[in-house]
C-alpha positions as CSV (number, residue, x, y, z in Angstrom):
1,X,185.0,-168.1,36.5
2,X,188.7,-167.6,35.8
3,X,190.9,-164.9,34.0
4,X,192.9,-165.3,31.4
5,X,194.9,-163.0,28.7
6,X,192.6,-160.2,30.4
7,X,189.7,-162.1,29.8
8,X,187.0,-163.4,32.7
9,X,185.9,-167.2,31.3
10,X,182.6,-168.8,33.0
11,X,181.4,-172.1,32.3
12,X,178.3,-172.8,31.4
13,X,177.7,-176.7,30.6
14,X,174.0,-177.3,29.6
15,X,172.2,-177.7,32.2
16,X,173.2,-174.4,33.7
17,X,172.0,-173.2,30.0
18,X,168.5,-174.8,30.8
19,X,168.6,-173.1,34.0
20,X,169.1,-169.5,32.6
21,X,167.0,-170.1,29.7
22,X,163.9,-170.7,32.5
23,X,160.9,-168.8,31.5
24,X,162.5,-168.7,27.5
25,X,161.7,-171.2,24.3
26,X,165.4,-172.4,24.1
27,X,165.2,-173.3,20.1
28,X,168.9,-174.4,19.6
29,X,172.2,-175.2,21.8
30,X,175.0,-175.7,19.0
31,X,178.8,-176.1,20.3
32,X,181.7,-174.9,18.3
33,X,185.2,-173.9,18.7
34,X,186.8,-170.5,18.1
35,X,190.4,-168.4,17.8
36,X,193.8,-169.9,18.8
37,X,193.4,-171.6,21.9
38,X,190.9,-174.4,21.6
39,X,187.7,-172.7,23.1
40,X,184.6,-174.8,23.9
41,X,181.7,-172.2,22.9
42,X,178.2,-172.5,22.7
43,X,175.9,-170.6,20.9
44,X,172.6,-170.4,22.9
45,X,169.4,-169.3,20.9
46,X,166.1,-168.6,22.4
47,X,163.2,-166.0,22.5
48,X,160.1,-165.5,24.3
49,X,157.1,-167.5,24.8
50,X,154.7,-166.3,22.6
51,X,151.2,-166.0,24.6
C-alpha cells in the first residue's frame, strides 16, 4: 500500500485475487485502465457458491 493525491493504493495482482475470492465462484477478472494517471484496475466479479 502507498498514498497518493490523498489516496491509499494496494495492489492486488491475481493471485492475491484468487486468494481473497477463497470460499467465492470468482466468474470474471477483467483489467482496465481509468482517469488521468494510467491506473491498472481490475474489476473482480464473484458471488456465492450456490449449495
Amino acid at each position: 500500500m502507498y498514498e497518493h493525491g490523498g489516496f491509499i493504493v494496494h495492489f492486488f495482482n491475481r493471485a492475491l485475487i484468487e486468494h481473497l475470492a477463497a470460499g467465492f465462484e470468482l466468474i470474471d477478472v477483467s483489467d482496465f485502465t481509468e482517469g488521468e494517471l494510467p491506473r491498472r484496475l481490475a474489476r473482480v466479479t464473484m458471488r456465492v457458491p450456490r449449495s
